[in-house]
N, C-alpha and C positions, 0 to 999 in steps of 0.2 A: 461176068456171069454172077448171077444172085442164087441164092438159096431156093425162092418158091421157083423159078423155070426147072430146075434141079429138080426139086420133089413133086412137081406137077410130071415128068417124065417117068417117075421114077413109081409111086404111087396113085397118081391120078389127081383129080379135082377136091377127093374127099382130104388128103391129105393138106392138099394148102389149106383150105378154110378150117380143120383143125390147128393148123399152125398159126396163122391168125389170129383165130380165139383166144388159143397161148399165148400171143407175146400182147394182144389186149390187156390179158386178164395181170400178166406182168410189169404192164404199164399201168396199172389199178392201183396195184400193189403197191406203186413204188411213190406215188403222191400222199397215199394212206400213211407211209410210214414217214414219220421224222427223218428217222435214221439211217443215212447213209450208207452205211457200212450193209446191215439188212437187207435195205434193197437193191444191191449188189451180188448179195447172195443167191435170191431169187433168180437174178437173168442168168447166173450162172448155171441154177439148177435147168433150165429152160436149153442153153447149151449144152447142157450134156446129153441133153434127151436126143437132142437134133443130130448130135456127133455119135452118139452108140452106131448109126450107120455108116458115117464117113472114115474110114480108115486113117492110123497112123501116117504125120507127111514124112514122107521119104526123105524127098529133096525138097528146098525150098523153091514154093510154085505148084506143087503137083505131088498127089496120092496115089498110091495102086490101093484096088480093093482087092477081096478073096480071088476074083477070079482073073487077078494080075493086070487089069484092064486099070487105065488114069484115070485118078477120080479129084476134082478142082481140090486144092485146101481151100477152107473156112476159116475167114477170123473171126475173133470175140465176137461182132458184132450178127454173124449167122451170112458174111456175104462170102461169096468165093472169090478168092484172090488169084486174080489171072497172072502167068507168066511173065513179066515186063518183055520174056527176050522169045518170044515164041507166039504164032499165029494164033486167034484167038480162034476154040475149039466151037462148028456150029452145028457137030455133028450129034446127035444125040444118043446119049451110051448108056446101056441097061446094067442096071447097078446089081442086079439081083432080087429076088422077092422078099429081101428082108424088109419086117414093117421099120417105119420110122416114128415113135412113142411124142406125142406132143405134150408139151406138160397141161394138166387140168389148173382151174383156178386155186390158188393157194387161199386157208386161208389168214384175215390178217392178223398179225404177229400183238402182243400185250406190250403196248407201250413201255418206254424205261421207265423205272421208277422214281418221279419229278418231272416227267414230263406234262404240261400246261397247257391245257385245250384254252390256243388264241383267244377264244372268244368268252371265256371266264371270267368272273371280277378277279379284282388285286385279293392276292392272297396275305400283303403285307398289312398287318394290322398292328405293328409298333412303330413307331412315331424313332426317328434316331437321337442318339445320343447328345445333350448340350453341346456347343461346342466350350472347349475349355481353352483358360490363360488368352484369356483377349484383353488386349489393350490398344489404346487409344495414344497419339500424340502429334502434336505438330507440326510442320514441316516447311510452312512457309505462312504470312497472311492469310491466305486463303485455301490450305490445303490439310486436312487430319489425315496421318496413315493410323490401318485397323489391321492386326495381326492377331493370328488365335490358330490352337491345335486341331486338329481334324477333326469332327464327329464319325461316328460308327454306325453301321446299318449292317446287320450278316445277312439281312433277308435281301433286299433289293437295291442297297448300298447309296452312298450319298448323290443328288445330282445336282445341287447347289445350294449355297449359303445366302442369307438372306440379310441385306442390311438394314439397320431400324436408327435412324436420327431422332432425336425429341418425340420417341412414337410412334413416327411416321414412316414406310418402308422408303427408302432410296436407292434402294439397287439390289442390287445379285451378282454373282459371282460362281465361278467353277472352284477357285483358286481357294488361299488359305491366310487374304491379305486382299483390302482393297484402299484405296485413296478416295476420299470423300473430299469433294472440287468446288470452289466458283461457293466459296465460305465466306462470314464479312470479319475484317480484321478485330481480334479483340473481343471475340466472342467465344463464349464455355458453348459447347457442345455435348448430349447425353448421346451415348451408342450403346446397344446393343444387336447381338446376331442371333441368328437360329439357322438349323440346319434342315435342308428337304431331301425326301429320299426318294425313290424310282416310281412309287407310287402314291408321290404328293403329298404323304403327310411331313407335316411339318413341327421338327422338334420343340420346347421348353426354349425361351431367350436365354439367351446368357447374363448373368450378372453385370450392371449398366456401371461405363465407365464413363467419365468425365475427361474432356481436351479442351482446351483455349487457343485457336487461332493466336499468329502472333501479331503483334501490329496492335495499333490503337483502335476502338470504334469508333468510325465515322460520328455516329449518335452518342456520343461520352463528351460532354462539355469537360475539355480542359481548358478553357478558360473563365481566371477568378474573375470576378466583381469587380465593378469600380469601387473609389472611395466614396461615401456616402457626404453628402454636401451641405455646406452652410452650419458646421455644428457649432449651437451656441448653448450659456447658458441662461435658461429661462426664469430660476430663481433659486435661493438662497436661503436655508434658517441657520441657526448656529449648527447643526447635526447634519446637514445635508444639501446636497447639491443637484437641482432639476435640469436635464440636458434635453436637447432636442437637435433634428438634422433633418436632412429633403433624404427621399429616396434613391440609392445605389442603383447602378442599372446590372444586368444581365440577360443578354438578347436567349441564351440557349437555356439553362437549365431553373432562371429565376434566381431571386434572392429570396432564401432559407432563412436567417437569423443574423442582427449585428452582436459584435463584439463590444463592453464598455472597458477601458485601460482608465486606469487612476495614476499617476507617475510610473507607467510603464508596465502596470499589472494588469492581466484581469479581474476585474471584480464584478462585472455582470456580462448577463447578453440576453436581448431581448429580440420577440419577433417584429413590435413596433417601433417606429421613429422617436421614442422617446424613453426616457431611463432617470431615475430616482436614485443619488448614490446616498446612504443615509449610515449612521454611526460617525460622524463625522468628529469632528473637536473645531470647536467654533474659534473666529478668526486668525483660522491658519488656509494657505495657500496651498492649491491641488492643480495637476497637469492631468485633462482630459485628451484621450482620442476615441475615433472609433470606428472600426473596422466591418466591411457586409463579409456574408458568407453563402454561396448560392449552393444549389439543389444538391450537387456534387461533391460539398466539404470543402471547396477549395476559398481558402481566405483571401479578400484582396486587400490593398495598401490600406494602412488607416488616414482617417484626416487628419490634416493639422493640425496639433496641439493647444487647447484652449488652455484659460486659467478663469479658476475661480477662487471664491476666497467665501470662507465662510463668518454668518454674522456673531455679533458677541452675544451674548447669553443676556438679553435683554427681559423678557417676559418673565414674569412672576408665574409661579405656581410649583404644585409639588406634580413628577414623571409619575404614569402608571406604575407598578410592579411589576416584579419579570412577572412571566407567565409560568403558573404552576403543572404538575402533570405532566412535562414533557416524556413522548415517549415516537421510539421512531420500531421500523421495519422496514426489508425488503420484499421489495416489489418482484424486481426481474434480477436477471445478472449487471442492467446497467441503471435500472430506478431501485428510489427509498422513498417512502414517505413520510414523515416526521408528523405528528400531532400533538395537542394543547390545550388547555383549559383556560377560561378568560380569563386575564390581566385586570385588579384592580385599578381604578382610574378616580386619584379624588376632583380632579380638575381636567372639567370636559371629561370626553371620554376617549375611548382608543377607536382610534382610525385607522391603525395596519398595523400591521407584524411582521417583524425584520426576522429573515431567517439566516442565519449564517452556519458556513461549512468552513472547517478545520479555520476558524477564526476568519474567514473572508466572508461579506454580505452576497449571496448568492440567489435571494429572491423576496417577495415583499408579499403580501396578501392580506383582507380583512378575515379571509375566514379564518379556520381552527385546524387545517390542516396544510402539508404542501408538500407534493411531489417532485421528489428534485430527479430530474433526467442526464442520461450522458453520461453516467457514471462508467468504473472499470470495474468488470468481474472479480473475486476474489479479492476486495479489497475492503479495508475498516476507513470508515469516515467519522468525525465528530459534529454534532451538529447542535446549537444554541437560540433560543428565539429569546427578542426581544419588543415589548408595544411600544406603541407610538400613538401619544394622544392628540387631540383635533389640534392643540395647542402647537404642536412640532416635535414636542418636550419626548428625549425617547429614556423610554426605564432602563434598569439596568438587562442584561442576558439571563436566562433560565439557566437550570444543573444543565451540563451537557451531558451527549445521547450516544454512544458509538451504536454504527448499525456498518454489518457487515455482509455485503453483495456476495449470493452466493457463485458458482462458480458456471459458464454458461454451458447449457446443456445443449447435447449434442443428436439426441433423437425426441421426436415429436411428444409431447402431453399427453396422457389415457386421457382419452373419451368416456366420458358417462353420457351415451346414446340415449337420447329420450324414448327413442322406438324401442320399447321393448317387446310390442305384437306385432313390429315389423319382422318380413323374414329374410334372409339373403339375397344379394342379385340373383337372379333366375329363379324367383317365387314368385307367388300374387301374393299380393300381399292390401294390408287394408288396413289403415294407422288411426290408432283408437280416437274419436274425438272428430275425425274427419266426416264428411259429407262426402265424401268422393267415393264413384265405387271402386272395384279391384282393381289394381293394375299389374300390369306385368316389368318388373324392375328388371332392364337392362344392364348390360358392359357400360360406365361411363368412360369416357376416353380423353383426352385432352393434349392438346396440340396448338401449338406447343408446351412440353413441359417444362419447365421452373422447381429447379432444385436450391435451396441450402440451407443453413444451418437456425436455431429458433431463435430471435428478436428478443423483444421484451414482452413480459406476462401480463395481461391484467387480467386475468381469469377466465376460464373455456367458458366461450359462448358459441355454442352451437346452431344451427337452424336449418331445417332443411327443404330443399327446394326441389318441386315438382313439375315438369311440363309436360304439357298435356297440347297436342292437337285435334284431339278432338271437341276439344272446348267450342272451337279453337282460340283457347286461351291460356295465359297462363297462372297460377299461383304458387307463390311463394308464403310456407309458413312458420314465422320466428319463436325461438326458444332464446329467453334471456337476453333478449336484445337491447332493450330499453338500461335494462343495469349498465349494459356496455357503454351506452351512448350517454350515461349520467355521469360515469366513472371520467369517461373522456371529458367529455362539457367542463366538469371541473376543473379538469387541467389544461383550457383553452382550447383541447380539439376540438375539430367536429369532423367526421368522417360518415360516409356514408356508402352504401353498397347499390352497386347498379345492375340491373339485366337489362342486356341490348339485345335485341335482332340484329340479324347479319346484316340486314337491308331496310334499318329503321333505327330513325335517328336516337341517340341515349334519351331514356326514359329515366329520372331521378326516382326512388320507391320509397316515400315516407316513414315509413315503418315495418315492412316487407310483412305484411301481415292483411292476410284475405284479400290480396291480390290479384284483379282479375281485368285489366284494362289495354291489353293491346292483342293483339294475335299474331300466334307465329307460321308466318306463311310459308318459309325455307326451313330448310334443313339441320340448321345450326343453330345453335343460341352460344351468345359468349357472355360469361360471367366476371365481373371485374370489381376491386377491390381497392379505394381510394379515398387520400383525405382532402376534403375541398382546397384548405388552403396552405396548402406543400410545406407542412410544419415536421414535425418527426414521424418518422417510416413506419406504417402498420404491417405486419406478414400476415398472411391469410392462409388455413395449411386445410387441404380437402379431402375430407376423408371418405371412402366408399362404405355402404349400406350394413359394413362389418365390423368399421371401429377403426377400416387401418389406412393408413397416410398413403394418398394416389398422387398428389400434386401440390407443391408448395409456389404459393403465388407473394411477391414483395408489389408493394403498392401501385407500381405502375406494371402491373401486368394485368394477363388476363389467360381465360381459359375456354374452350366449345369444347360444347355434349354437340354430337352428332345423334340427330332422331334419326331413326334406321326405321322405318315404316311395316310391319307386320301383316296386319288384315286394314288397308287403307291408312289411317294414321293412328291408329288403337295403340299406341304406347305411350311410358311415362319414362323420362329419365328422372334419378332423384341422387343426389349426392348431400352431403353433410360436411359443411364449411363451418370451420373454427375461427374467430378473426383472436388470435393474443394479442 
C-alpha cells in the first residue's frame, strides 16, 4: 500500500493533488541545486509534513494511531511498508479528521560560494607555471629521454605538458618524462616543454636543452679522400719548386683542400691542383707529397713521394727589397691578416709576395694584402713577407709582425639594425626609403632550428628580407652586401645567398636588391645560406625585427618563414640575417 490510496481515504481528492504539487515542487528543487546534501534536506522537510499524521511505529510493520486503530508504517520514501508476515490489509480505515499539511514550493537555496554556472567561460586567466630542471639525454641511436619537475596551476591545475623538438610540437604528455622515438643516429637535438592547464592556456617554454642521439649520421661522410694522382714537378728556379697532380676523388662530402709536405712537413695547402714551394736554396734536393682533404676535415693518404732539385743561381741581377710597412691584425678567433707596401724592384719587377708564418711559406699573392685562415684562438703567430721579381730572384724577408687571435666568442655580435623607423614584430610598420606600403610584421618561426657557437668575423652585414604575397611577389632588400662579397672575392670566395619556394626550383639572386621575379604560391619560403664552391664554412645567424638571435644557420642549412594568411594573403614576414 502507497501513501496517496492512504490519503485519498483519509482526506479526499484535494489532498492527493496537494501532495503531488509537493513532492513536484521537491523534485524542482532538487535538479536546481548542486548540492547534494541540500536537497536531501528538502524531501525531508516534505516527510515530515506527511508523518505529523502517521503515528509512532510500534512494532515493526505496523502503527496504532490515537484512536488505537493500525495505521501502515511509512518509509523515507512516503510508501507504506506492508507486513511481510501478515495478510495484506484491503479494508479501508478512518484515520481521523486530522489535516495532513503538504509542503508548499520552497524556495531555491544561494548557491555555495565557488559554485560555476556550466555554461560560463573559463574563469582561469593565468597561464601555469614553467616547467622547471628539464633535461635532455640519450638513450640509444634513436631514442632522447626528457625529464622536468611539475608546473603549478591553483586555478584549474595542470592537464598536460607539451613537447617542442627544433620548434616544432611532437607530442604531449600527462607524465613528468617522455621519450622522443624513431631519431636518426648522431644527430643534436633542441627540446623544449610547456605546460597546459584545465582551461587551455598554455605556459612560457622552458629553457631549450640540447641531446645527441648516439651512433654515427648516416649523412656524416666518414670516409677520407683518395690520394690525389700523377704528382709531378712542372718546373724549377733556384728559390722554388712548381708541383702539380689530377684530382682526388670523394663520392660523399667532396674534396675541400690539398695538403703540400716538403720532407715530411706542411708547408702549404691549396684548393687547386697546383702549388708554388718558393724560399728555396738553389741546387739542393726536396721530397714532395700531397695529401686531399674533403668537406668533412678528414685527410686521406698522400701520394708518392717526388724529388726535386733545385737550379743554380744562374741569372744575373740585383732581388727586389723586403717589403716595407709590414703590419698585421686579427680578423676572427681563427683568421689574420697581414698587410704591406710595394717592394722596390731594380730588375723587372715584382711578381708576388711570399708570405710566411712562424718561419714556414704559408701563401703567395701579387696583391698588398693576405688573409691567412685556419688559425687557433688565443694564440700569437709571427709573420714576414718577402717579393719576388718576374726574374724568380726572391728579396730578402720584411721586420716580422706578431698578431694575436683573439679568443672565440661565445654569444652572437650587436646588431646595428638599419631600421630605425621600423617597429617591433606585431606593428605596422613602414621602412624609410621603401615604396612599399604598411605591413603588418609577424612571429617568424624556423624549422628546423640550427644552433652553435660564432665562426669567423668579417664584419656584420646585415639585410633584410620581405615577403609579400600579395605582390604576389617577392623582395628582398641589401644593407652592406657588396663590402661583403669584395671582402670575400679577395680571399678567393665566392658565396652567395638563395631564396627558394617550397615548390620551385632554387633561384640564384645577384645582388639581393629590388628583387622582384618569381611568386610565392605556398606557404613556405626557405631561406639558405652557401658558398658556391665548398671552400671554408660561412655561419649565417638571424636575427628578429629587435636586434636579437632567433636562428643560427652553418652553410649547408637552411630555414622557412611560414606565411600565416590574415585578410587573404595581406602579410609580410621580415627577418634580419647577419652572414660573419
Amino acid at each position: 500500500m502507497n501513501v496517496v490510496p492512504y490519503l485519498h481515504h483519509r482526506h479526499g481528492h484535494w489532498a492527493v493533488f496537494a501532495l503531488i504539487l509537493g513532492l513536484c515542487s521537491c523534485g524542482t528543487q532538487k535538479e536546481a541545486v548542486p548540492d547534494s546534501t541540500d536537497t536531501g534536506q528538502q524531501e525531508d522537510v516534505v516527510l515530515e509534513d506527511i508523518q505529523d499524521d502517521v503515528p509512532t511505529t510500534a512494532d515493526e510493520g505496523s502503527s496504532t494511531d490515537s484512536d488505537g486503530e493500525d495505521v501502515p508504517a511509512v518509509d523515507d520514501e512516503g510508501t507504506v511498508v506492508e507486513d511481510a508476515g501478515s495478510e495484506p490489509d484491503t479494508n479501508e480505515t478512518d484515520l481521523g479528521e486530522e489535516d495532513v499539511t503538504v509542503s508548499p514550493d520552497l524556495p531555491s537555496p544561494e548557491p555555495d560560494e565557488g559554485t560555476t554556472d556550466p555554461g560560463s567561460p573559463p574563469t582561469d586567466m593565468t597561464p601555469p607555471s614553467v616547467p622547471a630542471n628539464f633535461e635532455a639525454y640519450a638513450i640509444n641511436e634513436n631514442k632522447i629521454q626528457l625529464n622536468w619537475d611539475s608546473s603549478s596551476d591553483e586555478e584549474t591545475g595542470i592537464s598536460n605538458y607539451i613537447i617542442y623538438r627544433n620548434g616544432v610540437n611532437v607530442g604531449t604528455t600527462l607524465y613528468l618524462s617522455y621519450q622522443d622515438t624513431n631519431l636518426i643516429p648522431g644527430t643534436t637535438y633542441a627540446y623544449r616543454v610547456s605546460a597546459l592547464n584545465g582551461d587551455g592556456l598554455e605556459s612560457a617554454k622552458s629553457a631549450e636543452v640540447l641531446a645527441t642521439t648516439e651512433g654515427q649520421n648516416p649523412s656524416v661522410d666518414t670516409t677520407p679522400p683518395s690520394a690525389p694522382l700523377n704528382l709531378t714537378v712542372e718546373s724549377t728556379t733556384p728559390s722554388s719548386v712548381s708541383l702539380a697532380w689530377l684530382q682526388a676523388t670523394d663520392l660523399e662530402s667532396g674534396v675541400d683542400t690539398y695538403y703540400v709536405y716538403r720532407d715530411g712537413n706542411k708547408v702549404g695547402e691549396t684548393t687547386g691542383l697546383s702549388y708554388m714551394d718558393a724560399g728555396l736554396t738553389p741546387e739542393t734536393t726536396y721530397g714532395y707529397t700531397v695529401s686531399a682533404v674533403n668537406g668533412e676535415g678528414l685527410e686521406g693518404p698522400a701520394t708518392a713521394e717526388i724529388q726535386a732539385y733545385t737550379e743554380e743561381m744562374t741569372v744575373e741581377g740585383v732581388p727586389p727589397g723586403a717589403p716595407p710597412d709590414v703590419a698585421g691584425q686579427p680578423i676572427s678567433p681563427t683568421k689574420a691578416q697581414v698587410t704591406w707596401s710595394s717592394a722596390e724592384c731594380i730588375d723587372g719587377y715584382v711578381s708576388l709576395y711570399y708570405i710566411y708564418r712562424d718561419g714556414v711559406l704559408v701563401g703567395q699573392t701579387p696583391n698588398l694584402s693576405f688573409t691567412n685562415a685556419g688559425l687557433e684562438p688565443e694564440t700569437s703567430y709571427v709573420y714576414e713577407v718577402s717579393a719576388v721579381s718576374s726574374l724568380g730572384l726572391e728579396g730578402p724577408r720584411s721586420e716580422a709582425v706578431t698578431i694575436q687571435t683573439p679568443a672565440q666568442e661565445t654569444t652572437p655580435p650587436e646588431v646595428n639594425l638599419p631600421l630605425d623607423d621600423c617597429a617591433e614584430i606585431g606593428s605596422t610598420v613602414h621602412c624609410p626609403g621603401e615604396m612599399w606600403p604598411n605591413w603588418t610584421l609577424e612571429e617568424v618561426t624556423s624549422s628546423p632550428s640550427f644552433y652553435g657557437g660564432l665562426d669567423d668575423y668579417l664584419g656584420t652585414v646585415t639585410f633584410v628580407v620581405f615577403f609579400s604575397t600579395t605582390c604576389p611577389f617577392c623582395k628582398v632588400q641589401s644593407q652592406g652586401l657588396q663590402a661583403m662579397q669584395d671582402e670575400l672575392a679577395a680571399e678567393g670566395h665566392d658565396v652567395d645567398f638563395i631564396i627558394v619556394n617550397q615548390f620551385t626550383s632554387p633561384q640564384e639572386l645577384s645582388n639581393l636588391t629590388n628583387v622582384c621575379d618569381f611568386p610565392i604560391y605556398q606557404d613556405t619560403v626557405t631561406v639558405r645560406a652557401y658558398e658556391k664552391h665548398g671552400g671554408e664554412q660561412y655561419d649565417m645567424y638571424i636575427y628578429d625585427s629587435t636586434g636579437h638571435l632567433f636562428v643560427y644557420l652553418d652553410a649547408s642549412s637552411s630555414f622557412n618563414m611560414t606565411l600565416s594568411s590574415t585578410i587573404g594573403y595581406n602579410n609580410v614576414k621580415t627577418a634580419i640575417l647577419s652572414a660573419d
